[in-house]
Backbone atoms as SQL, in Angstrom:
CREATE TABLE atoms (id INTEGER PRIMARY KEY, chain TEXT, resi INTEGER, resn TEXT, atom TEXT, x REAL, y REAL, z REAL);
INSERT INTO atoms VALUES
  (1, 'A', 1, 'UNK', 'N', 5.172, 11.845, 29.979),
  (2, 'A', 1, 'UNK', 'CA', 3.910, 11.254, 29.568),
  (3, 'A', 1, 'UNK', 'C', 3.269, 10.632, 30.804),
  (4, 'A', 2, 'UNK', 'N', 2.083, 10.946, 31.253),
  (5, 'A', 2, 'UNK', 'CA', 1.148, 10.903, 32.633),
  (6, 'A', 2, 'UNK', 'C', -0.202, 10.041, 31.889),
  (7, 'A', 3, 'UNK', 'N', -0.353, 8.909, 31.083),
  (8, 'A', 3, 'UNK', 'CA', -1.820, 8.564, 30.517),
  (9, 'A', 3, 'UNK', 'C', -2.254, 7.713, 32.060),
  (10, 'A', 4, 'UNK', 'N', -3.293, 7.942, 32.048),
  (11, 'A', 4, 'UNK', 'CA', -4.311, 7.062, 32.551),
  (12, 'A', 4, 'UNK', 'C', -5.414, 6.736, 31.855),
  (13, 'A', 5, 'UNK', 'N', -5.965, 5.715, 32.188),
  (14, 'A', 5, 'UNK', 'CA', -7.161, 4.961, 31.785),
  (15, 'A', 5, 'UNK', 'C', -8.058, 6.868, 31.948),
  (16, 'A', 6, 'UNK', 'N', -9.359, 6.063, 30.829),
  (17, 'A', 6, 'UNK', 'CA', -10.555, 7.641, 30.812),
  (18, 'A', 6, 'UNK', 'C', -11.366, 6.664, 30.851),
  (19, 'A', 7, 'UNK', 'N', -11.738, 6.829, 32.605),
  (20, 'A', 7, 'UNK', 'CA', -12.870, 6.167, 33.135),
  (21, 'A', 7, 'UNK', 'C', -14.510, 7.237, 33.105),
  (22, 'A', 8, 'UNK', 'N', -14.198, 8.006, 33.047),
  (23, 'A', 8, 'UNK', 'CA', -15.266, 9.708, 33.300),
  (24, 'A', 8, 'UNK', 'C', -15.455, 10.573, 32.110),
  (25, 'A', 9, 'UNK', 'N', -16.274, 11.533, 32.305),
  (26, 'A', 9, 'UNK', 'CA', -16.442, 12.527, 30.977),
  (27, 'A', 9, 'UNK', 'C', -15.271, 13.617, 31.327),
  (28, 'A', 10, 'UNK', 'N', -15.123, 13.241, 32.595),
  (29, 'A', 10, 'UNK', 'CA', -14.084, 14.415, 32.499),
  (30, 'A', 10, 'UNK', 'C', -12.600, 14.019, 32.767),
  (31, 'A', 11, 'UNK', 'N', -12.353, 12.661, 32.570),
  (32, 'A', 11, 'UNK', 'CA', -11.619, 12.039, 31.801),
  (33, 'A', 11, 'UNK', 'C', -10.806, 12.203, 30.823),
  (34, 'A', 12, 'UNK', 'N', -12.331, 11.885, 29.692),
  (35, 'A', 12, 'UNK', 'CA', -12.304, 12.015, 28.299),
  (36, 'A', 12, 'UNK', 'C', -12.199, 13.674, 27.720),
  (37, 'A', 13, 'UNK', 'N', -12.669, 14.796, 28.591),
  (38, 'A', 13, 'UNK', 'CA', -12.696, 16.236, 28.314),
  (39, 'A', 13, 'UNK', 'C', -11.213, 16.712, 28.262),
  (40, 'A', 14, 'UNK', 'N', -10.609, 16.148, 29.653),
  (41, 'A', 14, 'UNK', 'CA', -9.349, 16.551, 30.184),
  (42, 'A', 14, 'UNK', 'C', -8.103, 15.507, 28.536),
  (43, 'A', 15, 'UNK', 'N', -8.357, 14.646, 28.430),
  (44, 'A', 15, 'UNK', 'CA', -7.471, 14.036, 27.438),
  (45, 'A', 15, 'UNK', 'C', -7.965, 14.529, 26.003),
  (46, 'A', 16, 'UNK', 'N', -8.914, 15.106, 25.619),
  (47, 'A', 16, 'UNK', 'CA', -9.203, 15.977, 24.023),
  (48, 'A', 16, 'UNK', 'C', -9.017, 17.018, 24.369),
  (49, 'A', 17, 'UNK', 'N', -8.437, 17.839, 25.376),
  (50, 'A', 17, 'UNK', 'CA', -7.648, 19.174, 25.700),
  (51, 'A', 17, 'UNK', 'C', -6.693, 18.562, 25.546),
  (52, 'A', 18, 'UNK', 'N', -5.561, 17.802, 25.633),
  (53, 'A', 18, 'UNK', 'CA', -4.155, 17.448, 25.513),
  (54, 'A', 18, 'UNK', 'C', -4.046, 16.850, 24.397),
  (55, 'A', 19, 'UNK', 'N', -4.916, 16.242, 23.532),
  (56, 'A', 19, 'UNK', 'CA', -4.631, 15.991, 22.373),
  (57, 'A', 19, 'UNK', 'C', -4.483, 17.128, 21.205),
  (58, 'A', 20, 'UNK', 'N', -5.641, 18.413, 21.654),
  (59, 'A', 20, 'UNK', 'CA', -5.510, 19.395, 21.098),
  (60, 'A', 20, 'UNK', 'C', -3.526, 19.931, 21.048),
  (61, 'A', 21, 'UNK', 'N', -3.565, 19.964, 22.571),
  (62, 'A', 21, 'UNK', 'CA', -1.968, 20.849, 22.851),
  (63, 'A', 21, 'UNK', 'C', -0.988, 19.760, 21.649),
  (64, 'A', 22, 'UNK', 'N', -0.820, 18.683, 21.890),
  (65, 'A', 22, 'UNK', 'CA', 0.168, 17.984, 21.134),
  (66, 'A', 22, 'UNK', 'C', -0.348, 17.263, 20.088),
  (67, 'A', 23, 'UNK', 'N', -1.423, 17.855, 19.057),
  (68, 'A', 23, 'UNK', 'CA', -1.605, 17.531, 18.019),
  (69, 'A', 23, 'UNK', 'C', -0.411, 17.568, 16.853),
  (70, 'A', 24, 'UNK', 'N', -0.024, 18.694, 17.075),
  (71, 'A', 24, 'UNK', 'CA', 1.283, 18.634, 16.184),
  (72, 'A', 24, 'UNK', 'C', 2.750, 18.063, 16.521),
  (73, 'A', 25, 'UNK', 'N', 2.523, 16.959, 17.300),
  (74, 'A', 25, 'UNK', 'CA', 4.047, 16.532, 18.047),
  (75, 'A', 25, 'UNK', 'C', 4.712, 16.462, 16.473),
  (76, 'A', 26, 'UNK', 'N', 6.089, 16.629, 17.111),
  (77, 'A', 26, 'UNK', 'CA', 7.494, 16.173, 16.308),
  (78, 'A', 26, 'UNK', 'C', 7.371, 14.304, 16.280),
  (79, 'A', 27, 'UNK', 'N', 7.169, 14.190, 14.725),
  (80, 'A', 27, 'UNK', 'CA', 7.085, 12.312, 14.870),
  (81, 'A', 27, 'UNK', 'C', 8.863, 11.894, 15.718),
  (82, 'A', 28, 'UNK', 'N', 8.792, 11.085, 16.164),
  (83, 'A', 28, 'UNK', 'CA', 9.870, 10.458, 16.971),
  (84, 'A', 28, 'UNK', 'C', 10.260, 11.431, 18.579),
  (85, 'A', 29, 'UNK', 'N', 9.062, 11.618, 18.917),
  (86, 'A', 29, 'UNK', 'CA', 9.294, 12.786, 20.261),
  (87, 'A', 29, 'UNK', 'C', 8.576, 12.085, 21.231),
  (88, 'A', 30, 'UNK', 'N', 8.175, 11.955, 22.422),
  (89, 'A', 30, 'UNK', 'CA', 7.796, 11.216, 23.503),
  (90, 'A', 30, 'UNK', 'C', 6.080, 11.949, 23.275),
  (91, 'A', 31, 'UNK', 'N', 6.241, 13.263, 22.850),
  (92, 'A', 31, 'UNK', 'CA', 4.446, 13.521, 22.501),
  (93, 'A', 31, 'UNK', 'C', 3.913, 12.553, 21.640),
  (94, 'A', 32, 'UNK', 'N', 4.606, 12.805, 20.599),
  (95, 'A', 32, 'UNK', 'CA', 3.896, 11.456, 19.162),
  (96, 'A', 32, 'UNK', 'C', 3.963, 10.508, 19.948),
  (97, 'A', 33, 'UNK', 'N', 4.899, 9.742, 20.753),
  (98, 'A', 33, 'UNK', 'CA', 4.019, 8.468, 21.094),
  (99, 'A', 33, 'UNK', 'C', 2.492, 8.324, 21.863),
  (100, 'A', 34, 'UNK', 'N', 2.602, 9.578, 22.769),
  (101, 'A', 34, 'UNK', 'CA', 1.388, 10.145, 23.688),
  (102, 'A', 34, 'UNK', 'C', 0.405, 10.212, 22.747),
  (103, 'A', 35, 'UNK', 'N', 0.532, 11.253, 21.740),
  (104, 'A', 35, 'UNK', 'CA', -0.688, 11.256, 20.829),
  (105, 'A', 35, 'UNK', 'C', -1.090, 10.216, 20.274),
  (106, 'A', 36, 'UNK', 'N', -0.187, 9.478, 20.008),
  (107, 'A', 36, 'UNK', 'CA', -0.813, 7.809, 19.502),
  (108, 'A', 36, 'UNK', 'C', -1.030, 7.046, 20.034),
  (109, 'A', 37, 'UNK', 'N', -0.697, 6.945, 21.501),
  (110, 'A', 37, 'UNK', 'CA', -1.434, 6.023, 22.659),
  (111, 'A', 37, 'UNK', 'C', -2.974, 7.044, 23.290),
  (112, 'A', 38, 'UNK', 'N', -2.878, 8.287, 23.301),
  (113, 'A', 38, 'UNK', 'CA', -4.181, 8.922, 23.786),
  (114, 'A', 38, 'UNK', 'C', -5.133, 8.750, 22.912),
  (115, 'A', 39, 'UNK', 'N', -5.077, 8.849, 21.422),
  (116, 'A', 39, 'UNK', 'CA', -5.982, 8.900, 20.367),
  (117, 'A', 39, 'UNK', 'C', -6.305, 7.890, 20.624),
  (118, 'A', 40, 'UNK', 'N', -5.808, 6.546, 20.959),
  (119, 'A', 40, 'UNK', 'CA', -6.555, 4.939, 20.838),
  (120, 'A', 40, 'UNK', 'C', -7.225, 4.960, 22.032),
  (121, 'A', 41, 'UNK', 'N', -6.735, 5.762, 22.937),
  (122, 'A', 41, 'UNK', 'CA', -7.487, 5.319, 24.078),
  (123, 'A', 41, 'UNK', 'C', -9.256, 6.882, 23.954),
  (124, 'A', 42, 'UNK', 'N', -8.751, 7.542, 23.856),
  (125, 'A', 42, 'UNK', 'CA', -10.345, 8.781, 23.083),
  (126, 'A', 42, 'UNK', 'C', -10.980, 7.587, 22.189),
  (127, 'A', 43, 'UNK', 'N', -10.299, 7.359, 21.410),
  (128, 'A', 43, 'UNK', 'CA', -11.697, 6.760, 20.313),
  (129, 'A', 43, 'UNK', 'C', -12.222, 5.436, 21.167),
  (130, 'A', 44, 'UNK', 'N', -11.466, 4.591, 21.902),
  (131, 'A', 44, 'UNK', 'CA', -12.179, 3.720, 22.757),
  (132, 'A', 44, 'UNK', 'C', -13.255, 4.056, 23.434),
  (133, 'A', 45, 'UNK', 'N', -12.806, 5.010, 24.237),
  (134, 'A', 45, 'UNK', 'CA', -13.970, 5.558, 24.933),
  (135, 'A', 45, 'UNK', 'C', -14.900, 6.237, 24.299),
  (136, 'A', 46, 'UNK', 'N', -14.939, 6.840, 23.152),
  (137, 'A', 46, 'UNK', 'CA', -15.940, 7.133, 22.300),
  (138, 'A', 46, 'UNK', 'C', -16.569, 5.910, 21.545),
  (139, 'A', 47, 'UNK', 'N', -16.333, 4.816, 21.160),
  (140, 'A', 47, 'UNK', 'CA', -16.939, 4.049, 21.017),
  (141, 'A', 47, 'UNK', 'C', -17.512, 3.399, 22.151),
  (142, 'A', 48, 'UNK', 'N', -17.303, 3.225, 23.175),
  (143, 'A', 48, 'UNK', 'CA', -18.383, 2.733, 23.679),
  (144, 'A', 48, 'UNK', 'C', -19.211, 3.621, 24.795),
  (145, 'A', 49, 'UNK', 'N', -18.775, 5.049, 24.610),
  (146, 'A', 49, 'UNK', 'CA', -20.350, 6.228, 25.481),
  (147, 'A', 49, 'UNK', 'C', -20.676, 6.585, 24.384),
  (148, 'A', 50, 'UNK', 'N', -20.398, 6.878, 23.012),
  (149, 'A', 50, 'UNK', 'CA', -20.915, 7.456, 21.919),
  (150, 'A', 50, 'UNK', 'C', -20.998, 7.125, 20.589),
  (151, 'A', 51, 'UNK', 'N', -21.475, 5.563, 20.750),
  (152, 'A', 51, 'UNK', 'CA', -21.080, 5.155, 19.023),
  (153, 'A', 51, 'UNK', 'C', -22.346, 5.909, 17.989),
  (154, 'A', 52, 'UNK', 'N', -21.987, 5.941, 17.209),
  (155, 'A', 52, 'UNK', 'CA', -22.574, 6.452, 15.891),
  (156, 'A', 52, 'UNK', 'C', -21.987, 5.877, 14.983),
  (157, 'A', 53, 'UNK', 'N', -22.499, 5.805, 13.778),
  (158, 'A', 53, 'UNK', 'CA', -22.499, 5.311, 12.680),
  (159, 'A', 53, 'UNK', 'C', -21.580, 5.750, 11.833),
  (160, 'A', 54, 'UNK', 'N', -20.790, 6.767, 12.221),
  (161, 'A', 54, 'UNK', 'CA', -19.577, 7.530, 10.959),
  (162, 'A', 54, 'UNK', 'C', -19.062, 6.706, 10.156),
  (163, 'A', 55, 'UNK', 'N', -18.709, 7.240, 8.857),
  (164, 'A', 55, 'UNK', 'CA', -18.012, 6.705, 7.593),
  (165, 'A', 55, 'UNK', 'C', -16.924, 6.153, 8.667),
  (166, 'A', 56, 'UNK', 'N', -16.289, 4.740, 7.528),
  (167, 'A', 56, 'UNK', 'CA', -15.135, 4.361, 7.919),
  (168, 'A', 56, 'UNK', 'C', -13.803, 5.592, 7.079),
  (169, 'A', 57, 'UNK', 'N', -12.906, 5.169, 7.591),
  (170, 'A', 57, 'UNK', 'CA', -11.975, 6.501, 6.820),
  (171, 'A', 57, 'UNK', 'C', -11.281, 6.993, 5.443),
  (172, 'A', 58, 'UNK', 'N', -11.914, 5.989, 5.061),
  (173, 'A', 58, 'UNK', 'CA', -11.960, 6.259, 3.289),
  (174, 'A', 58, 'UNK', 'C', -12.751, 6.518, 3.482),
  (175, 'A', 59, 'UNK', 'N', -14.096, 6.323, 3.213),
  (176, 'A', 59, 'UNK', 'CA', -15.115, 6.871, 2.752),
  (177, 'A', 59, 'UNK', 'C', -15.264, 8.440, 3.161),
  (178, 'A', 60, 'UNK', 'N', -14.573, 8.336, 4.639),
  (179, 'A', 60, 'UNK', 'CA', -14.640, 9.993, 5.201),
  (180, 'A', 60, 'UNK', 'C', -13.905, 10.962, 3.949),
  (181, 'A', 61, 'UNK', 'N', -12.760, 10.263, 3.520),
  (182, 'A', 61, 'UNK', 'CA', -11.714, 10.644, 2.963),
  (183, 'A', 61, 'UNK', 'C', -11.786, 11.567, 1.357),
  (184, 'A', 62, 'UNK', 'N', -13.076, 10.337, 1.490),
  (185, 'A', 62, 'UNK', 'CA', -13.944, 10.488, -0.192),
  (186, 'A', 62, 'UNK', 'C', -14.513, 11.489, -0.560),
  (187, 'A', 63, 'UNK', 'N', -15.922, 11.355, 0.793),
  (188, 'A', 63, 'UNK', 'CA', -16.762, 12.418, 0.933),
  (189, 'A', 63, 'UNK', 'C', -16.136, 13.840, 0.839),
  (190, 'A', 64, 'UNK', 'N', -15.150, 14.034, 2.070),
  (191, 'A', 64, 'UNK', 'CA', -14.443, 15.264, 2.058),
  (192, 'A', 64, 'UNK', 'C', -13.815, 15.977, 0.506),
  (193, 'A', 65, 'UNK', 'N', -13.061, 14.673, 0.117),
  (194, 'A', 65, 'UNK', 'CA', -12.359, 15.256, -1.474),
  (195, 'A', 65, 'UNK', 'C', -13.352, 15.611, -2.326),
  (196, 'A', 66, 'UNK', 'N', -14.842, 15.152, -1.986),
  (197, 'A', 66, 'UNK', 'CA', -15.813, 15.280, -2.798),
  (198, 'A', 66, 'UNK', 'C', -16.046, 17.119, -2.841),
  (199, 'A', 67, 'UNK', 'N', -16.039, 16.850, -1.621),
  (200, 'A', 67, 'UNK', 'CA', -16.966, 18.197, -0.902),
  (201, 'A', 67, 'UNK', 'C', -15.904, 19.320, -0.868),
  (202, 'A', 68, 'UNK', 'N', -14.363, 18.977, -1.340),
  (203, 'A', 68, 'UNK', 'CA', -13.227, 19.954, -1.545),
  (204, 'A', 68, 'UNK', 'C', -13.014, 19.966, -3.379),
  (205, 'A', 69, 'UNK', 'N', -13.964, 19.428, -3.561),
  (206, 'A', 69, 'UNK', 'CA', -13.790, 19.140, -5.327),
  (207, 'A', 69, 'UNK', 'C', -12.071, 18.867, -5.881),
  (208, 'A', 70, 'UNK', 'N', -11.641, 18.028, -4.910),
  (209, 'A', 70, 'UNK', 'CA', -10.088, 17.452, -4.571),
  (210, 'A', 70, 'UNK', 'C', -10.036, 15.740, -5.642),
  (211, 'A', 71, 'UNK', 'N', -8.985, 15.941, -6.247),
  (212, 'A', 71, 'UNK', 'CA', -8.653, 15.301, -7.166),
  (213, 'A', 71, 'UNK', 'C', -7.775, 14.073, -6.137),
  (214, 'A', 72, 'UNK', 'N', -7.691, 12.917, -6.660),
  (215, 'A', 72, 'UNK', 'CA', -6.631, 11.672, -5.994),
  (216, 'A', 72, 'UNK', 'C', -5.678, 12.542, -5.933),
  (217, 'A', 73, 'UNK', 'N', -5.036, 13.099, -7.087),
  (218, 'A', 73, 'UNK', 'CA', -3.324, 13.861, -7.244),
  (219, 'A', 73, 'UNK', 'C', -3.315, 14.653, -6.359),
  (220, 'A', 74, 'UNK', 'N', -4.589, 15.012, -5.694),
  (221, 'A', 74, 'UNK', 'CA', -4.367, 16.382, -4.985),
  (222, 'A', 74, 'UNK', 'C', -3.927, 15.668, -3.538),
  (223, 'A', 75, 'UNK', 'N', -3.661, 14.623, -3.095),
  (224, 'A', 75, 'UNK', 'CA', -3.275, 14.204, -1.896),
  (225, 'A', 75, 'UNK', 'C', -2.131, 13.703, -2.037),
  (226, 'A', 76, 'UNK', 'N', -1.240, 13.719, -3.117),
  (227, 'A', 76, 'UNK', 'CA', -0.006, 13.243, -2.801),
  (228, 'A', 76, 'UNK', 'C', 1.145, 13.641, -2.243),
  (229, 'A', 77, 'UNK', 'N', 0.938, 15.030, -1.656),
  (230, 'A', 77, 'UNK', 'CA', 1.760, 15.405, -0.230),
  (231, 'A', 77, 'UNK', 'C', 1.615, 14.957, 0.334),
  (232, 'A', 78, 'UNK', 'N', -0.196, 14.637, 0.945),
  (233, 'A', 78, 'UNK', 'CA', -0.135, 14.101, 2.094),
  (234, 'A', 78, 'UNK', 'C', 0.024, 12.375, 2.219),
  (235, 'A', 79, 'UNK', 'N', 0.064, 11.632, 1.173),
  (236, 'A', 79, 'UNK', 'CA', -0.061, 9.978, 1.354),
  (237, 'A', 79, 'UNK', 'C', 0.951, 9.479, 0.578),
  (238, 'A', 80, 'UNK', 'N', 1.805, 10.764, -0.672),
  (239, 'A', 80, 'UNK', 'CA', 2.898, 10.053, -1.249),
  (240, 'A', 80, 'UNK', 'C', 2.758, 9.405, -2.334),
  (241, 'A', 81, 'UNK', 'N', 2.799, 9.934, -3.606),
  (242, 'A', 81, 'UNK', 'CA', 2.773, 9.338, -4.918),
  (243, 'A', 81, 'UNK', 'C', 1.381, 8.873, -5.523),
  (244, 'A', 82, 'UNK', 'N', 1.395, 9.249, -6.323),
  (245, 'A', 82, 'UNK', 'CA', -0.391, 8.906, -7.139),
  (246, 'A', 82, 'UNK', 'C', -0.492, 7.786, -6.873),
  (247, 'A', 83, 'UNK', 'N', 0.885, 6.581, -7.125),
  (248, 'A', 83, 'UNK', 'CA', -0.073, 5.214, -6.833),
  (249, 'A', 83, 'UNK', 'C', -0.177, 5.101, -5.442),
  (250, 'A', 84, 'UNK', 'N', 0.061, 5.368, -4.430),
  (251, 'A', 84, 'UNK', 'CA', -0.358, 5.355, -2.975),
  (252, 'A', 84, 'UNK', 'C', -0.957, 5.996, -2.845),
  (253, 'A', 85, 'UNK', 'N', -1.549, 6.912, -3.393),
  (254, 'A', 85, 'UNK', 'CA', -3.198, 7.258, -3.137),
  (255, 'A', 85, 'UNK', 'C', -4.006, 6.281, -3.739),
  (256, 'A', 86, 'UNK', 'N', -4.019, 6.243, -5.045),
  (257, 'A', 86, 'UNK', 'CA', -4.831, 5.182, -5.276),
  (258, 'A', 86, 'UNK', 'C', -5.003, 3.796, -4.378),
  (259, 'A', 87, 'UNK', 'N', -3.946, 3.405, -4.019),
  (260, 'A', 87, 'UNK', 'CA', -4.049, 2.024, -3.160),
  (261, 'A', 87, 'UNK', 'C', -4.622, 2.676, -1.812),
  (262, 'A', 88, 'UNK', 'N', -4.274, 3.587, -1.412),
  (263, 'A', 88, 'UNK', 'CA', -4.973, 4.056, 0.019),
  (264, 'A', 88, 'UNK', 'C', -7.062, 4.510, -0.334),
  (265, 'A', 89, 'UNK', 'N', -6.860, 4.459, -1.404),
  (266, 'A', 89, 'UNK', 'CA', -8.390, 4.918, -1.626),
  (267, 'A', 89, 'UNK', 'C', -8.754, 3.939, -2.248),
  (268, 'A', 90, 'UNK', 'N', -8.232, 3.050, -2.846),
  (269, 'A', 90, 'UNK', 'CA', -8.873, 1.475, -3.284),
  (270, 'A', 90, 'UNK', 'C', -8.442, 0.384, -2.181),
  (271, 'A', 91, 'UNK', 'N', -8.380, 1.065, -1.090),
  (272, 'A', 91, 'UNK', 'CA', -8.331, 0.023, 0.172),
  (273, 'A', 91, 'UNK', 'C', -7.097, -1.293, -0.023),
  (274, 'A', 92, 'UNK', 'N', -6.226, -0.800, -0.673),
  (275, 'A', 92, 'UNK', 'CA', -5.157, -1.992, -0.858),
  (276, 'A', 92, 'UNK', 'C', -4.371, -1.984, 0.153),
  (277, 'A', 93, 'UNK', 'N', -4.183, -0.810, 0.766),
  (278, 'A', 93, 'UNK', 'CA', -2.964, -0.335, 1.612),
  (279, 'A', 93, 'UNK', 'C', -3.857, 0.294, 2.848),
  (280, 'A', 94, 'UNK', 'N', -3.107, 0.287, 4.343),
  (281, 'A', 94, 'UNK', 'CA', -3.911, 0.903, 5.374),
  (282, 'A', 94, 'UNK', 'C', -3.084, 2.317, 5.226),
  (283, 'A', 95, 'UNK', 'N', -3.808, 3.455, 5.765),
  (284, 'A', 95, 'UNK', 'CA', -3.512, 4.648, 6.303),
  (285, 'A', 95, 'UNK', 'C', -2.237, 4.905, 7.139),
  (286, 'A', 96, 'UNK', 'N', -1.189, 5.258, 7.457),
  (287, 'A', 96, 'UNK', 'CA', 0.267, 5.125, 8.785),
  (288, 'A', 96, 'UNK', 'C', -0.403, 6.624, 9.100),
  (289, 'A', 97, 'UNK', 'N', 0.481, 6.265, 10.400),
  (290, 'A', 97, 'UNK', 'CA', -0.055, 7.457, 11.392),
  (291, 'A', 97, 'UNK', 'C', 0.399, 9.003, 10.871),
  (292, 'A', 98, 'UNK', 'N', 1.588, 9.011, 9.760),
  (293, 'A', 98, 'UNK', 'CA', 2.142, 10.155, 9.394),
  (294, 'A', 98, 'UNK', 'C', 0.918, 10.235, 8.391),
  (295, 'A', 99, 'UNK', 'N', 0.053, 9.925, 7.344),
  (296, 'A', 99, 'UNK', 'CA', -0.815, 10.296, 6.936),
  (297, 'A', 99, 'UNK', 'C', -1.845, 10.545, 7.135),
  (298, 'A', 100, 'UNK', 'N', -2.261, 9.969, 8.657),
  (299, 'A', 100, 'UNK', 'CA', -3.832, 10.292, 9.117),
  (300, 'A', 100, 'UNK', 'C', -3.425, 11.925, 9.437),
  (301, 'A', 101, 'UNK', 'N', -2.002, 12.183, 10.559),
  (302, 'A', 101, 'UNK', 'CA', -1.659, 13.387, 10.519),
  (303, 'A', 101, 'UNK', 'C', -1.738, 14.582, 9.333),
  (304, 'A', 102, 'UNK', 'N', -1.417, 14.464, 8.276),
  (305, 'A', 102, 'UNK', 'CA', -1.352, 15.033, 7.077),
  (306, 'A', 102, 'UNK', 'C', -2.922, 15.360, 6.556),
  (307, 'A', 103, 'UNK', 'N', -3.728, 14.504, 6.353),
  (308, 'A', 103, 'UNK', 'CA', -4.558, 14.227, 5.573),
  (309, 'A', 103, 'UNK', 'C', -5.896, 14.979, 7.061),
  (310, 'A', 104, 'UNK', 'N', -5.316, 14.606, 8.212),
  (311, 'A', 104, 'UNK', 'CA', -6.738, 15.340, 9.092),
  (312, 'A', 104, 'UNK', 'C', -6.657, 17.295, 9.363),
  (313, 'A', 105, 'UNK', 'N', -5.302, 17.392, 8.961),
  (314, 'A', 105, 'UNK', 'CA', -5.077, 18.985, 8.541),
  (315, 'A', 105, 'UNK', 'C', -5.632, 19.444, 7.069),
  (316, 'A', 106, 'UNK', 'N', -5.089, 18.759, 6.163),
  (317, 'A', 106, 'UNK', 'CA', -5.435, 18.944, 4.761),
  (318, 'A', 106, 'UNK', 'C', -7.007, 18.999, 4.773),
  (319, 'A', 107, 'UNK', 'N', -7.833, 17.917, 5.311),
  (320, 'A', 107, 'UNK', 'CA', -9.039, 17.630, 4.903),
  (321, 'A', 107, 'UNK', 'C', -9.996, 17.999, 5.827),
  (322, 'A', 108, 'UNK', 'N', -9.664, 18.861, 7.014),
  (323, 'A', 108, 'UNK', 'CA', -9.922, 18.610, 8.151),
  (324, 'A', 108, 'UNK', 'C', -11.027, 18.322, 8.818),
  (325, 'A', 109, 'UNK', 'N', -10.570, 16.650, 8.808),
  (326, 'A', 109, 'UNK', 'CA', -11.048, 15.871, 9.267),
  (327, 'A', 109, 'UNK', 'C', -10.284, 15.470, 10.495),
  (328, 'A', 110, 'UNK', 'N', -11.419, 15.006, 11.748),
  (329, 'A', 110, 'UNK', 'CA', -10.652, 14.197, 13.227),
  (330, 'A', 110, 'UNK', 'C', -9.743, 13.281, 13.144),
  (331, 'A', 111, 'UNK', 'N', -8.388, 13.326, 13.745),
  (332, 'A', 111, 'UNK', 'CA', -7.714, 12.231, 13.686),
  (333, 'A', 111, 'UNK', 'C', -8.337, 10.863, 13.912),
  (334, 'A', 112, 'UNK', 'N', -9.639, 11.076, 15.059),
  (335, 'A', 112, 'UNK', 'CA', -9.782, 9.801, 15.951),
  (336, 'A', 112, 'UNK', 'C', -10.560, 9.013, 14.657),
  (337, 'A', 113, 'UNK', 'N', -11.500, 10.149, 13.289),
  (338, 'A', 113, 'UNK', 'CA', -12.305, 9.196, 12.062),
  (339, 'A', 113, 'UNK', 'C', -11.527, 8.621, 12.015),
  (340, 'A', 114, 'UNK', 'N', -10.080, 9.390, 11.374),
  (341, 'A', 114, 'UNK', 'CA', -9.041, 8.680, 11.091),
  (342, 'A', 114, 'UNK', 'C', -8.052, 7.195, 10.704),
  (343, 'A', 115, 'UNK', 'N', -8.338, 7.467, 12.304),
  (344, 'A', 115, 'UNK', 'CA', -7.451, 6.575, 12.938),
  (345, 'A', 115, 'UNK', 'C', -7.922, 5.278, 13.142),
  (346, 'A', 116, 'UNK', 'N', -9.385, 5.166, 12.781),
  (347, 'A', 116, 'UNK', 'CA', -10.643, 3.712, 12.888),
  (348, 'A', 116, 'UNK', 'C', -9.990, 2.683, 12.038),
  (349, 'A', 117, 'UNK', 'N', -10.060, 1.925, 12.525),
  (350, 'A', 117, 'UNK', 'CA', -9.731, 0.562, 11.358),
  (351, 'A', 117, 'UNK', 'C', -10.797, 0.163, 10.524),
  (352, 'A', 118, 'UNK', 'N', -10.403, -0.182, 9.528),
  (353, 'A', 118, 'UNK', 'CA', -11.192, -0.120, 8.040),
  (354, 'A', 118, 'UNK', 'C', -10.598, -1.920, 7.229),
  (355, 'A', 119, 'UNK', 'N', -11.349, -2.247, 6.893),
  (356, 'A', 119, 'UNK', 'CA', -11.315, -3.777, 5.598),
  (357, 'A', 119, 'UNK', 'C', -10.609, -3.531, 4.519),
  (358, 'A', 120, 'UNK', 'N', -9.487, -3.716, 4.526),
  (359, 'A', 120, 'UNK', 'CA', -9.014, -3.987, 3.075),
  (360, 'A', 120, 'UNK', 'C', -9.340, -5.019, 2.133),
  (361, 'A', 121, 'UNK', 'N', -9.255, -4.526, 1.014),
  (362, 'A', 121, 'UNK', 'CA', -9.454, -5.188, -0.195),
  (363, 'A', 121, 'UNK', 'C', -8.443, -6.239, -0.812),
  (364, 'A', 122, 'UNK', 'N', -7.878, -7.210, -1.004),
  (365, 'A', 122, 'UNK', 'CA', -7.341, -7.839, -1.748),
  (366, 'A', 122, 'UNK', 'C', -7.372, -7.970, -3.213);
């Protein structure tokens, strides 16, 4: 694992080519940690050369199931039991990195929507 800071666009070009290659790391492998320290550091730098307004990641989550005419039940491969979908889509519970994985193949949606931090509900 070689990270550096993504000071440049070509930086940021050169590290969403390597996120591509080890998108699918083995969880507990020295890539998965890479992919989960590179993704925080991409969406950093996309927030501040390119913010936009995108859904937070439920709502991404929503829209998509909308637009897949996808039922809550229909995600419980990827998030684990009807009531953990429900709590992941009634904001009780945050997203873990094994489900942003799951759920940005299934839905495909960007890890980095993903991976945004979002308000839970009490």
């Amino acid at each position: 694992m070689n990270l550096k800071p993504i000071k440049t666009e070509e930086d940021y070009r050169a590290a969403l080519k390597r996120l591509e290659i080890i998108f699918d790391a083995k969880l507990g492998t020295p890539e998965s940690d890479e992919l989960d320290i590179l993704g925080l550091m991409v969406d950093d730098y996309e927030n501040r050369h390119y913010p936009i307004g995108a859904p937070d990641p439920i709502e991404a989550i929503k829209i998509r199931m909308e637009e897949m005419h996808l039922k809550q039940v229909d995600l419980i491969s990827e998030i684990g039991g009807k009531s953990r979908v429900s709590e992941i889509l009634n904001r009780k519970r945050r997203l873990t990195i094994g489900m942003i994985r799951k759920l940005a193949t299934r839905l495909n949606l960007s890890v980095n929507l993903l991976i945004k931090d979002y308000q839970l509900l009490h």
